[in-house]
Residue frames as qw, qx, qy, qz and C-alpha x, y, z in Angstrom:
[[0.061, 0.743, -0.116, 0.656, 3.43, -13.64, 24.26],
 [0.445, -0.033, -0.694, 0.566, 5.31, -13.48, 27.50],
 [0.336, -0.711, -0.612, 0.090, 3.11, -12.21, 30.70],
 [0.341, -0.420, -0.016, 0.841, 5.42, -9.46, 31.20],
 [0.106, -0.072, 0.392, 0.911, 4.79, -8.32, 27.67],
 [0.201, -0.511, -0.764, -0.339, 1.19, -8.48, 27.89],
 [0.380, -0.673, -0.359, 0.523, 1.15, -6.25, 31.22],
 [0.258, -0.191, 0.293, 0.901, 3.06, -3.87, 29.04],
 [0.021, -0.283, -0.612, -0.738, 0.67, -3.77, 26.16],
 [0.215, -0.787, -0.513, -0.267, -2.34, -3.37, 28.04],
 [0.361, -0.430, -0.140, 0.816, -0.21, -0.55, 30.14],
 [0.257, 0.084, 0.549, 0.791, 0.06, 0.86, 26.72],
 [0.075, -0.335, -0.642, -0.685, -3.42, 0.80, 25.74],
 [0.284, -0.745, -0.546, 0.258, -4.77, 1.51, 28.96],
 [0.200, -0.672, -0.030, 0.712, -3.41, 5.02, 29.18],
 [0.188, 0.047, 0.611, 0.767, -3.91, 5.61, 25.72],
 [0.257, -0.636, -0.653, -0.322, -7.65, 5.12, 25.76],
 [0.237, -0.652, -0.613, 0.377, -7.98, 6.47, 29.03],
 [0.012, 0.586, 0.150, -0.797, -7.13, 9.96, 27.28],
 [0.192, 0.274, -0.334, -0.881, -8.61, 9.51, 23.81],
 [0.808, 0.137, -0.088, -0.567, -11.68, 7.95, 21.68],
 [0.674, -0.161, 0.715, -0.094, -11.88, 4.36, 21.32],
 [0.670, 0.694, 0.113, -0.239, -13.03, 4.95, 18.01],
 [0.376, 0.854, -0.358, 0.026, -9.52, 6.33, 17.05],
 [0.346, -0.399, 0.848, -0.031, -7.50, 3.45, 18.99],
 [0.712, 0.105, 0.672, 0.174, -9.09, 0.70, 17.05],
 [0.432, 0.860, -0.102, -0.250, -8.61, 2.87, 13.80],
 [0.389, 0.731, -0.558, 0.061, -5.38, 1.99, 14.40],
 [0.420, -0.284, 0.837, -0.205, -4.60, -1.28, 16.61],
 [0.773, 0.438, 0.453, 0.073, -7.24, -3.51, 13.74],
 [0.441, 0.001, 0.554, 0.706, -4.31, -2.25, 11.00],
 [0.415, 0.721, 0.464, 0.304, -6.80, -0.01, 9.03],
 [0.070, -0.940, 0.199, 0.267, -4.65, 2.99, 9.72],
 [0.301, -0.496, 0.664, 0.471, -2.14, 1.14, 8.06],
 [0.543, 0.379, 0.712, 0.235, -4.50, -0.74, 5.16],
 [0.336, 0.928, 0.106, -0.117, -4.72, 3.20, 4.12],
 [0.182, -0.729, 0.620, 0.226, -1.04, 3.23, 3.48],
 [0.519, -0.137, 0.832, 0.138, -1.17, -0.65, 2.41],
 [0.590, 0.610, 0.513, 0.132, -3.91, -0.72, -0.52],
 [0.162, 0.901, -0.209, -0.343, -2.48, 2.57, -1.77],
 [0.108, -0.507, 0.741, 0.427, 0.81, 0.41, -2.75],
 [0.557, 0.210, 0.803, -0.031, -1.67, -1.70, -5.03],
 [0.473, 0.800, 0.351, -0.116, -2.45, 0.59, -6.92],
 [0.126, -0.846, 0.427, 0.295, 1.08, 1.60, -7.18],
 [0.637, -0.113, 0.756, 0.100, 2.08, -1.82, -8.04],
 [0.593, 0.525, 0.601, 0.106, -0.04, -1.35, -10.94],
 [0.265, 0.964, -0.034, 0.006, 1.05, 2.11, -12.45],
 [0.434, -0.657, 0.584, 0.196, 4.63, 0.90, -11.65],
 [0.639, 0.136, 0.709, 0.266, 4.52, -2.15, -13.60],
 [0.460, 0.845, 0.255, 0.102, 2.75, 0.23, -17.25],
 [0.089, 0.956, -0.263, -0.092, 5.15, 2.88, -16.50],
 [0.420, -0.539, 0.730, 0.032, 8.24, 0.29, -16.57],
 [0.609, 0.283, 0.715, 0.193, 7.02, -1.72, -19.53],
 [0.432, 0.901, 0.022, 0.036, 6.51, 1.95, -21.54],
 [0.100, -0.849, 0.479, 0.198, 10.17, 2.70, -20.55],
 [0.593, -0.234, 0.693, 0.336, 11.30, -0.77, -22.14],
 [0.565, 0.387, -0.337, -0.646, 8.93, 0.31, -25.49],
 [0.217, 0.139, 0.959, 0.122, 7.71, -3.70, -25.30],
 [0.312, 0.567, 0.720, -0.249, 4.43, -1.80, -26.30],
 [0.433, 0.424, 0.470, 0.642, 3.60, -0.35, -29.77],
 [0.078, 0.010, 0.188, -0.979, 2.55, 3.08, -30.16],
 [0.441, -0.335, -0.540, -0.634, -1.75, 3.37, -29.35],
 [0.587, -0.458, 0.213, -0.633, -4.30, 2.91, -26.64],
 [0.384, -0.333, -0.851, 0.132, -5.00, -0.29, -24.31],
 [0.650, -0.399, 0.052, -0.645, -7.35, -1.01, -21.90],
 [0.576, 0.014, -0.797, 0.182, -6.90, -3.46, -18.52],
 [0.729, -0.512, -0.241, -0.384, -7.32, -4.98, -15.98],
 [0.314, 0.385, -0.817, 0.294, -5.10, -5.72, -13.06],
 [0.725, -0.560, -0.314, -0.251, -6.31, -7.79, -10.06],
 [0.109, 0.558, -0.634, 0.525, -4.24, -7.34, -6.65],
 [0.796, -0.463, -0.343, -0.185, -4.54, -9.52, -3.84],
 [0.350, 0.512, -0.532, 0.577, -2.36, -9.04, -0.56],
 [0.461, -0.820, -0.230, -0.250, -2.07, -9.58, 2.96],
 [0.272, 0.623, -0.332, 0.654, 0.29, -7.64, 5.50],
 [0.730, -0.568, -0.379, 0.030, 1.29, -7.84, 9.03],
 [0.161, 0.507, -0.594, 0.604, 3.33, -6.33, 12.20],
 [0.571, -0.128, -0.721, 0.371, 4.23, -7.53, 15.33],
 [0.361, -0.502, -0.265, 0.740, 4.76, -4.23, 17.57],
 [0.257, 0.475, 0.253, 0.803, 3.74, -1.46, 14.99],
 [0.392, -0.699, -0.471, -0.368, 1.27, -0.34, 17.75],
 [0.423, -0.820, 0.290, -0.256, 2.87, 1.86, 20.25],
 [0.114, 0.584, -0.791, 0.145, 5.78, -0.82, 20.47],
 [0.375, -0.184, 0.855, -0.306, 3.46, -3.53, 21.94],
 [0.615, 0.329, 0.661, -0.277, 0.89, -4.81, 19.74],
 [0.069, -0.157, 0.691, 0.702, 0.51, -5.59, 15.93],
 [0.667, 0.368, 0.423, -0.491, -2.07, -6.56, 13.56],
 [0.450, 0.253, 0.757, 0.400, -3.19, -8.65, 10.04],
 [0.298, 0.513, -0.210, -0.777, -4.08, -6.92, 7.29],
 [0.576, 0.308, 0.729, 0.207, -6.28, -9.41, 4.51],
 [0.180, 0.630, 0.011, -0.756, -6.46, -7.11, 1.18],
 [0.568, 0.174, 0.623, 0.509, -7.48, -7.08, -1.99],
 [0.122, 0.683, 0.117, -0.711, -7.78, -4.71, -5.23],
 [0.473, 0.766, 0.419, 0.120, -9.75, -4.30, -8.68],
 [0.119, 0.692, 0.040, -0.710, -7.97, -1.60, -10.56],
 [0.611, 0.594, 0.482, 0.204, -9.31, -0.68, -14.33],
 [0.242, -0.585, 0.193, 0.750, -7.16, 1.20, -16.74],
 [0.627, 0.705, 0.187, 0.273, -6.77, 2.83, -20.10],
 [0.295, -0.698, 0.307, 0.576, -3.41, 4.58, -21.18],
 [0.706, 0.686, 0.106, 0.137, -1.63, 5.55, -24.48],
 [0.551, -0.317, 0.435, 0.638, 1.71, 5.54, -25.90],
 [0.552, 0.804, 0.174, 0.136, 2.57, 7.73, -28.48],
 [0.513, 0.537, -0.462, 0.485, 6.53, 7.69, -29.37],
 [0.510, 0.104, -0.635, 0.571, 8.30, 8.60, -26.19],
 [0.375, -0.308, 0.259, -0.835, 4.98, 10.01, -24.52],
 [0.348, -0.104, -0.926, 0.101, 3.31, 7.74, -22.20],
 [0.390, -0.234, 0.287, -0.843, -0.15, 9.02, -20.04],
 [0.423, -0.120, -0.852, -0.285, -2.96, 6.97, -18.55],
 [0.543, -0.261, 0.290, -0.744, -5.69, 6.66, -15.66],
 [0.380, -0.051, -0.920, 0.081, -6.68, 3.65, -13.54],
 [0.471, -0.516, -0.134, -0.703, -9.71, 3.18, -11.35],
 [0.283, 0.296, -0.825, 0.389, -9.89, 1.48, -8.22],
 [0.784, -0.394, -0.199, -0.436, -12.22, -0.70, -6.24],
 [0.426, 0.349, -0.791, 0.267, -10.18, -2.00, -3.47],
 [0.600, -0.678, -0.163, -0.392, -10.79, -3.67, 0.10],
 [0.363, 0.526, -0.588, 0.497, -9.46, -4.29, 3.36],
 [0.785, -0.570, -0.177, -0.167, -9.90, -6.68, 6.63],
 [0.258, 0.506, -0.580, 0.584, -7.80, -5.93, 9.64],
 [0.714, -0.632, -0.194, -0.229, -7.76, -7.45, 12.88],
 [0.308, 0.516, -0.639, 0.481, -5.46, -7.45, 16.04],
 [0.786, -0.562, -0.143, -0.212, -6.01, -9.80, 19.29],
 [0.453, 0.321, -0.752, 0.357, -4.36, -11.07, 22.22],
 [0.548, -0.656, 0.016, -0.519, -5.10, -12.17, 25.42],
 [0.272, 0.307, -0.779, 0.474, -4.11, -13.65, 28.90],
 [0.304, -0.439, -0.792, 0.295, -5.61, -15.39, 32.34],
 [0.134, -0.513, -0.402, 0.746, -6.40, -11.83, 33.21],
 [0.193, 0.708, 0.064, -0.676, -7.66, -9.79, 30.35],
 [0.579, 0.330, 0.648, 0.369, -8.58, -9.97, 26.31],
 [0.170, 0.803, -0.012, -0.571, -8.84, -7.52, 24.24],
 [0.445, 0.390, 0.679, 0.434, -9.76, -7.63, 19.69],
 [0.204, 0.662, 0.056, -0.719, -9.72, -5.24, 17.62],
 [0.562, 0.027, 0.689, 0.457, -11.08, -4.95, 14.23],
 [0.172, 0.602, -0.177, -0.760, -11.94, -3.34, 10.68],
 [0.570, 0.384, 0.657, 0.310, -13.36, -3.88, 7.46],
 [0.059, 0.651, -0.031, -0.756, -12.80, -0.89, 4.55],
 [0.606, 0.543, 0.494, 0.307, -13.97, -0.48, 0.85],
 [0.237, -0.506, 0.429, 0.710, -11.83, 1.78, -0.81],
 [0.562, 0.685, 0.445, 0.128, -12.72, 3.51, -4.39],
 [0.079, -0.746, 0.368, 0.549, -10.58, 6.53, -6.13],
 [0.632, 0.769, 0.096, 0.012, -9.28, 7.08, -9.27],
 [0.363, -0.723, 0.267, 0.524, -5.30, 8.06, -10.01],
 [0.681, 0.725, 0.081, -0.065, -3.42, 9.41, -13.23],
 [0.747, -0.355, 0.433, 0.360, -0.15, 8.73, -14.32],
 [0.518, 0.833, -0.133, -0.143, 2.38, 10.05, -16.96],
 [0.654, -0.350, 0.437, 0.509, 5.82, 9.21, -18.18],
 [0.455, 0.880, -0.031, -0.131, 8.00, 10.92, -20.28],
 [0.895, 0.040, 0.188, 0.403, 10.93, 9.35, -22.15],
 [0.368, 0.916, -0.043, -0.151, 14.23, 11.25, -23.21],
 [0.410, 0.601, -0.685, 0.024, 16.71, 8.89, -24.76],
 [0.646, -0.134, -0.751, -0.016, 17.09, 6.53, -22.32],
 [0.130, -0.002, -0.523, 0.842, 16.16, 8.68, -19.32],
 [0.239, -0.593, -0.509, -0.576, 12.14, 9.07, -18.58],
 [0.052, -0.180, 0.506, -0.842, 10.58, 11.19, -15.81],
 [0.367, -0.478, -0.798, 0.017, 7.43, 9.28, -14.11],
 [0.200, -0.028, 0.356, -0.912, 4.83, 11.59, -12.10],
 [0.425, -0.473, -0.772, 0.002, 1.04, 10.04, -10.50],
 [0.143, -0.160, 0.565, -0.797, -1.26, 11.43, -8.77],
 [0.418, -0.309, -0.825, -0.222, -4.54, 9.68, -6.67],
 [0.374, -0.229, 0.332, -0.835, -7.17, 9.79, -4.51],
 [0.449, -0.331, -0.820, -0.128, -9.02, 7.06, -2.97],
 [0.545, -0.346, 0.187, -0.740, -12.09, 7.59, -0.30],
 [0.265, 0.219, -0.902, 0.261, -12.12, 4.97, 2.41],
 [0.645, -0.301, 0.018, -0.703, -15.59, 4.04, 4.20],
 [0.525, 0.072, -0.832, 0.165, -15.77, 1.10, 6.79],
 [0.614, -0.715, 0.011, -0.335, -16.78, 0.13, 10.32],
 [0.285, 0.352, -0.771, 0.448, -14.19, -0.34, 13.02],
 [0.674, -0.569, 0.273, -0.384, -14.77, -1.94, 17.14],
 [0.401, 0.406, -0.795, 0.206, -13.24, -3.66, 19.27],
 [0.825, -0.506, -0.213, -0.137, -13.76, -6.05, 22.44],
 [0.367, 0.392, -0.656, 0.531, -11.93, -6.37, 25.81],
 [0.717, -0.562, -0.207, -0.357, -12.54, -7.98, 29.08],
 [0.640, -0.516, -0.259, 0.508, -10.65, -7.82, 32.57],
 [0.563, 0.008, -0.087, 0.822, -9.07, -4.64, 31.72],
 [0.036, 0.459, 0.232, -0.857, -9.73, -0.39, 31.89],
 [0.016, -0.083, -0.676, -0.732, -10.89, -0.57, 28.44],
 [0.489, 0.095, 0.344, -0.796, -14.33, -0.49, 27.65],
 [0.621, 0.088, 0.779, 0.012, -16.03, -3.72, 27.11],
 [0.400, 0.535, 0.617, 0.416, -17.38, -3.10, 23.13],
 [0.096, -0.623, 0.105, 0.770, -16.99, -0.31, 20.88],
 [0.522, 0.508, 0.584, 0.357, -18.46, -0.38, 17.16],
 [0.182, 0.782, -0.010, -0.596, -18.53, 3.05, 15.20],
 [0.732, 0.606, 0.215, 0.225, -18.52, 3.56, 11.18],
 [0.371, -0.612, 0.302, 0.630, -14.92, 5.40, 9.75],
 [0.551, 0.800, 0.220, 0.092, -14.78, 7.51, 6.89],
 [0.361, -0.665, 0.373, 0.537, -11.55, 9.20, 5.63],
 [0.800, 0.582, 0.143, 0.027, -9.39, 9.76, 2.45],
 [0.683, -0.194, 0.443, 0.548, -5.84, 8.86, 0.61],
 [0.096, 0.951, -0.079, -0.285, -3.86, 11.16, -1.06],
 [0.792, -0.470, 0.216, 0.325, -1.00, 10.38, -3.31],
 [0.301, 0.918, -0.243, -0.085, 1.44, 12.12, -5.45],
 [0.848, 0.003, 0.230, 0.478, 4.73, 10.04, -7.03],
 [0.465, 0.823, -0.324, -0.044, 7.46, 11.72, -9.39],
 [0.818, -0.384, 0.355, 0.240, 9.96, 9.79, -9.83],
 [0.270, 0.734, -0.563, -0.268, 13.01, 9.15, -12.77],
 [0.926, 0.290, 0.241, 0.008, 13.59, 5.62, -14.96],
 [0.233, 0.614, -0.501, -0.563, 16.75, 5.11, -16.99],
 [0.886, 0.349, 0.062, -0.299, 17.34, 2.35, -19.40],
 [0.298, -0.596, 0.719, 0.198, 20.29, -0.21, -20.23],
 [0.889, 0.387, 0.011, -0.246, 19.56, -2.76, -23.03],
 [0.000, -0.506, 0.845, 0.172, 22.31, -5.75, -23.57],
 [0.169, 0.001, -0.951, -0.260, 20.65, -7.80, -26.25],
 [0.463, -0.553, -0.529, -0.447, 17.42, -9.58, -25.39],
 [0.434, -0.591, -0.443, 0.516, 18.17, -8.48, -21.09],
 [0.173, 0.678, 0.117, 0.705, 16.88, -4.97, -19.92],
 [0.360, -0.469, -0.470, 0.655, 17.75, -3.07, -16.76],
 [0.220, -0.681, -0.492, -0.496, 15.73, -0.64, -15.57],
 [0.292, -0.262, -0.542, 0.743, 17.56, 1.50, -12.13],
 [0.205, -0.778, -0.311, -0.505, 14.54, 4.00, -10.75],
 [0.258, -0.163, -0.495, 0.813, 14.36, 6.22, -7.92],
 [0.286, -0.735, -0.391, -0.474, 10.83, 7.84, -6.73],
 [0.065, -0.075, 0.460, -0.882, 9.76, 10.17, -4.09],
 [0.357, -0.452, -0.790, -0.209, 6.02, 8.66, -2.83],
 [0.228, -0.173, 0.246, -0.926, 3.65, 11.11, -0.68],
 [0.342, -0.426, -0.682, -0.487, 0.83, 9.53, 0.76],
 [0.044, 0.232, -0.382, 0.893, -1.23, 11.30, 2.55],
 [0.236, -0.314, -0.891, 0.229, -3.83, 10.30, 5.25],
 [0.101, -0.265, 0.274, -0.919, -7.26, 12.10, 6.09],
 [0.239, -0.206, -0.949, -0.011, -9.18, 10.45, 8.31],
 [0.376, -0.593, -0.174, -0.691, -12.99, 12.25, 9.32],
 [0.288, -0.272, 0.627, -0.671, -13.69, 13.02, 12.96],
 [0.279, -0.265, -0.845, -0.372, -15.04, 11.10, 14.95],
 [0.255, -0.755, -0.363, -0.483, -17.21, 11.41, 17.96],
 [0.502, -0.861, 0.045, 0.060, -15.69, 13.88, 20.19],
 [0.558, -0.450, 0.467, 0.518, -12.40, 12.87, 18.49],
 [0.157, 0.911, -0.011, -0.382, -10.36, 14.85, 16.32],
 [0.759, -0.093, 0.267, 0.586, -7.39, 12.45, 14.17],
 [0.042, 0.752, -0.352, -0.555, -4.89, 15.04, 13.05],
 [0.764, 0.618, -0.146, 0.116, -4.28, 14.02, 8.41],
 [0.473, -0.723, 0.426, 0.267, -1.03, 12.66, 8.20],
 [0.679, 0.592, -0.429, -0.069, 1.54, 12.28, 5.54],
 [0.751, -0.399, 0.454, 0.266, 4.12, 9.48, 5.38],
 [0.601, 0.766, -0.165, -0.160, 6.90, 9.34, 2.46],
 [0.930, 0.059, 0.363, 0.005, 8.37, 6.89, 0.80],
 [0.275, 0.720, -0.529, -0.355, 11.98, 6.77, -1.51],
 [0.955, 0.159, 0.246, 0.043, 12.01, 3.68, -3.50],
 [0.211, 0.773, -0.553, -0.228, 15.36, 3.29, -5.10],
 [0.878, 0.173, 0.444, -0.043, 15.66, -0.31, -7.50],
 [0.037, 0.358, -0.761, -0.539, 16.97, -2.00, -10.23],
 [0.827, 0.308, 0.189, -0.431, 14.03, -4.07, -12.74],
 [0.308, -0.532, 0.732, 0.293, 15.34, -6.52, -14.47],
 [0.815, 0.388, 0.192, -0.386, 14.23, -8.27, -17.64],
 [0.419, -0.223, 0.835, 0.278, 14.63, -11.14, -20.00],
 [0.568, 0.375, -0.075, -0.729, 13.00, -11.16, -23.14],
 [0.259, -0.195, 0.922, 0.212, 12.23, -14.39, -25.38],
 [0.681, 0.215, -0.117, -0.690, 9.50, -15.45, -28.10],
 [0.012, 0.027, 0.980, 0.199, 7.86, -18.89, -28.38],
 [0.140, 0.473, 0.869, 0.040, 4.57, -19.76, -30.01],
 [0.260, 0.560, 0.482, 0.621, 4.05, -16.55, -31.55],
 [0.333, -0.894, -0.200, -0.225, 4.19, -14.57, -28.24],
 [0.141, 0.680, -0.382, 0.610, 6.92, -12.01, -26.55],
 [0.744, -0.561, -0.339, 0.132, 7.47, -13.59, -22.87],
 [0.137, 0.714, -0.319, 0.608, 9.26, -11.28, -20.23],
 [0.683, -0.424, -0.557, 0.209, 10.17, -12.84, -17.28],
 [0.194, -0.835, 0.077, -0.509, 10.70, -9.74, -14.43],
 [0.732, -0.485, -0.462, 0.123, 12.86, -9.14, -11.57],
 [0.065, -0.785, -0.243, -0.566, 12.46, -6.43, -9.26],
 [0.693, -0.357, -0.488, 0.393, 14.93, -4.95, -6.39],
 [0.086, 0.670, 0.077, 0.734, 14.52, -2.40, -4.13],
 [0.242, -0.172, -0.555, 0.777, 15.43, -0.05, -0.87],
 [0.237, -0.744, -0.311, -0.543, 12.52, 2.11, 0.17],
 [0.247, -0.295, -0.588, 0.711, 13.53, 4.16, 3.59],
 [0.363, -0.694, -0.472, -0.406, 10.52, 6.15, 4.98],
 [0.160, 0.023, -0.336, 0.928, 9.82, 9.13, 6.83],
 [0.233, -0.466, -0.283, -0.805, 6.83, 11.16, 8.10],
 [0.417, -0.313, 0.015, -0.854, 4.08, 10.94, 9.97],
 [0.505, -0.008, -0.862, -0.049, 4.20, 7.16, 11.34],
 [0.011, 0.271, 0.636, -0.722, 2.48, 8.37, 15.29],
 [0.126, -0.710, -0.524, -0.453, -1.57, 8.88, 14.67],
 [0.070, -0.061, -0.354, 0.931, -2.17, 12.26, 16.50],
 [0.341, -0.545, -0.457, -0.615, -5.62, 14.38, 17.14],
 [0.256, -0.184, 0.372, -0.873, -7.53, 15.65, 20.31],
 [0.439, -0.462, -0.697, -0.328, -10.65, 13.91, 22.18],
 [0.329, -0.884, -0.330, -0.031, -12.50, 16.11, 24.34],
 [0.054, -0.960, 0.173, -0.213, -9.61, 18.57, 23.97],
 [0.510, -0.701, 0.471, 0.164, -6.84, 16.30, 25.32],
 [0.488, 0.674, -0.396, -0.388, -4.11, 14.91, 23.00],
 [0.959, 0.007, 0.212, -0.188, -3.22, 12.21, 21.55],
 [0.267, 0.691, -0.655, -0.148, -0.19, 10.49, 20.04],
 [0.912, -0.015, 0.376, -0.166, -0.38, 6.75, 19.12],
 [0.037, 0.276, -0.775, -0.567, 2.40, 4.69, 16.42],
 [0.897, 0.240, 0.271, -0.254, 0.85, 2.46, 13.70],
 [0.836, 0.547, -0.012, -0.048, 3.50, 2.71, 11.28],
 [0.647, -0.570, 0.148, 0.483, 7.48, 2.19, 10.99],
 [0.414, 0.901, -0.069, -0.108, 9.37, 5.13, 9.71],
 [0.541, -0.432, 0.643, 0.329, 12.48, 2.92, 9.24],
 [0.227, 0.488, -0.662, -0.522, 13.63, 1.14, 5.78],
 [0.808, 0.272, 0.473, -0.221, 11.55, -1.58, 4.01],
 [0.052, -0.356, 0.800, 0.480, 13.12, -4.04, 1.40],
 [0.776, 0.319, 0.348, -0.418, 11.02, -5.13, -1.47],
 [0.201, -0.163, 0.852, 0.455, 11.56, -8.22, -4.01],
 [0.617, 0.462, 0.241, -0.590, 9.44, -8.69, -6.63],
 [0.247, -0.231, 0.857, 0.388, 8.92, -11.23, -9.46],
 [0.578, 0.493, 0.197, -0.620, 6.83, -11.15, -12.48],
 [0.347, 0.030, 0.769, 0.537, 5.89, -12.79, -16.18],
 [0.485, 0.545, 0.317, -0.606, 4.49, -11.45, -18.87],
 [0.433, 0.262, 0.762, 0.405, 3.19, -12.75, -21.98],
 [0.302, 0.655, 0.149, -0.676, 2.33, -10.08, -25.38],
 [0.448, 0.249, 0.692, 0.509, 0.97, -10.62, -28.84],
 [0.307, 0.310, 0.492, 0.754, -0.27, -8.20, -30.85],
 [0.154, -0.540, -0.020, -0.827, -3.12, -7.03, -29.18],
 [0.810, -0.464, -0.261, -0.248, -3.27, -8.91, -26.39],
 [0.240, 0.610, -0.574, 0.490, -1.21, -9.27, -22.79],
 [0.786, -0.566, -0.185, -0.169, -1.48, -11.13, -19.87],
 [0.214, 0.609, -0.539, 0.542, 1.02, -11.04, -16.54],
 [0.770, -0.370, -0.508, 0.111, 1.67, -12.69, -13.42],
 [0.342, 0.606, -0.440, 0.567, 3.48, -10.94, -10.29],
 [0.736, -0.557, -0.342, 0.177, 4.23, -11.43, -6.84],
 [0.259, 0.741, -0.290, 0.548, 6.02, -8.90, -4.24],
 [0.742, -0.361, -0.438, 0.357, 7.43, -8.91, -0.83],
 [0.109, 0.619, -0.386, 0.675, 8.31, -6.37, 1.19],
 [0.744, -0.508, -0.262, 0.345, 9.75, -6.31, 4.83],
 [0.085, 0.693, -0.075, 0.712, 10.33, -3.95, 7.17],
 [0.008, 0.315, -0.609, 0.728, 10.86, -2.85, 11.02],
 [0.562, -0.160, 0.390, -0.711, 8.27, -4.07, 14.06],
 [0.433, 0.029, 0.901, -0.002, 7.84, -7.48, 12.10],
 [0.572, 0.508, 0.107, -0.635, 6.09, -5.65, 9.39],
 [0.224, 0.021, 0.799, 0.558, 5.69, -8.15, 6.05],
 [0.546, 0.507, -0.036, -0.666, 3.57, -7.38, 2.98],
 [0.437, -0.073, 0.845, 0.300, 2.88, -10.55, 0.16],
 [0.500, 0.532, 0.288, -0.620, 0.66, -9.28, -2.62],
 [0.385, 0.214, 0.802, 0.405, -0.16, -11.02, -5.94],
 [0.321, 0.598, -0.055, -0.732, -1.43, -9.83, -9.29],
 [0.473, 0.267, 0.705, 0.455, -2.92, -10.68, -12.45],
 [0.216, 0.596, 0.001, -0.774, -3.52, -8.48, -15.22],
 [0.404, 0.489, 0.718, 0.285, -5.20, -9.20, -18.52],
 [0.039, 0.625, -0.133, -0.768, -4.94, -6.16, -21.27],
 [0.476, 0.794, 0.367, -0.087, -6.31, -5.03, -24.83],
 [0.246, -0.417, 0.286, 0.827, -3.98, -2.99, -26.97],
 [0.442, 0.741, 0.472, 0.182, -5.80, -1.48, -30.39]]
């Protein structure tokens, strides 16, 4: 990082802090204002993938139970007021059960997820780290309804975020060490629309959702973060291949999509009454590729997947997944 642009950034963050908590700058400079935005799409990932395997009907009619595992980490260059980024290390546990019955599709998924964020940089004159660790728990439900080859998809969740955040810095206005605990909760609400195209053993699969998720992060001390929503339009094509060897149904997956975004991407709020107004996130367009396999026998399923997305400020997201299911 060039000296110029380092003068900048701590410009930035000097006059930031100097009118709000410290608490609520490293909320959001260690990425965990974004890891509430980031683990949410894990759990999407998963209710995306069920709801998009009912709309091909690869699954009889009756109950399962699974497991997916997510792993993921995410990064920006400049999401931070324009000068400073952070890492995002993540991973997530969710447990489901759903049912299929003809062209009805419902289900519920739990969620144990975490999240380690840090963001550093320094120069001959001045350092300055920020970081975060969050555990993340919630719960979200999820429906789909088929008609002909049109279904209408609709989710809603709630996860409760609990962590500690601080940061260090030395030559600059900052203050030298900052620790404090951060509590908050994620909101989210989908509805989207699925159709369906079948030529032989290949199935397409164009969607289009509308994604709400909605930040509320608890005061802290003396500071006030205003809840913010950001929203998300995914619009894709899924793509499948179907094929049987060795008494099992393999589906090899592949998954493209625009997602432009809109909302609330500046953290806001009051400390000691004076305001605040900080970016973390970019409310620009993010492409996402995605590639998956899955293997089903009778009552049993197992899947591989991997996604990418990329987006404005240098943001990138890589997140893996295994899932292991039950069907009875």
């Amino acid at each position: 990082m060039s000296g110029k642009r380092i003068a900048a950034a701590f410009a930035v963050l000097g006059a930031s802090l100097a009118s709000f908590s410290a608490q609520a700058d490293s909320w959001v400079a260690s990425g965990a204002a974004a890891s509430f935005v980031d683990v949410s799409k894990l759990v999407r990932e998963s209710v995306d993938e069920r709801a998009v395997e009912h709309m091909r009907g690869t699954r009889e009619d009756g109950g399962s139970i699974w497991l997916d595992l997510k792993g993921a980490v995410s990064e920006s260059d400049t999401a931070v007021s324009g000068a400073m980024g952070w890492d995002n290390d993540m991973y997530a546990v969710n447990l489901g059960a759903d049912i299929k019955k003809g062209d009805t599709f419902f289900g519920v998924v739990y969620t144990y997820a975490n999240s380690d964020g840090d963001s550093s940089f320094s120069s001959t004159q001045a350092s300055y780290k920020a970081q975060a660790e969050t555990d993340f728990f919630g719960v979200t439900i999820f429906g789909e309804q088929k008609f002909g080859a049109v279904g209408i998809f609709g989710s809603l969740g709630w996860l409760h975020a609990r962590g500690d955040v601080k940061y260090r810095s030395a030559g600059s206005d900052l203050p030298a060490a900052v620790d404090d605990n951060m509590h908050g909760d994620v909101w989210t609400a989908d509805i989207g629309v699925r159709g369906e195209a079948n030529f032989g053993s290949l199935s397409l699969v164009p969607y289009a959702k509308a994604e709400l998720t909605y930040l509320a992060p608890d005061n802290y001390y003396q500071g006030e973060p205003d809840n913010l929503r950001i929203y998300q339009f995914p619009v894709g094509l899924n793509a499948s291949y179907a094929f049987e060897a060795a008494g099992w149904n393999f589906v090899p997956v592949v998954d493209l999509a625009v997602i432009p975004t809109a909302g609330d991407t500046n953290a806001t709020g009051r400390f000691n009454g004076a305001a605040y107004d900080e970016s973390f996130y970019s409310d620009g367009t993010y492409w996402r590729a995605a590639l998956g396999l899955a293997a089903r026998a009778e009552h049993a399923a197992f899947g591989l997947s991997y996604r990418y997305l990329d987006g404005a400020d240098g943001y990138k997201m890589h997140s893996f997944g295994a899932r292991a299911e039950y069907v009875f």
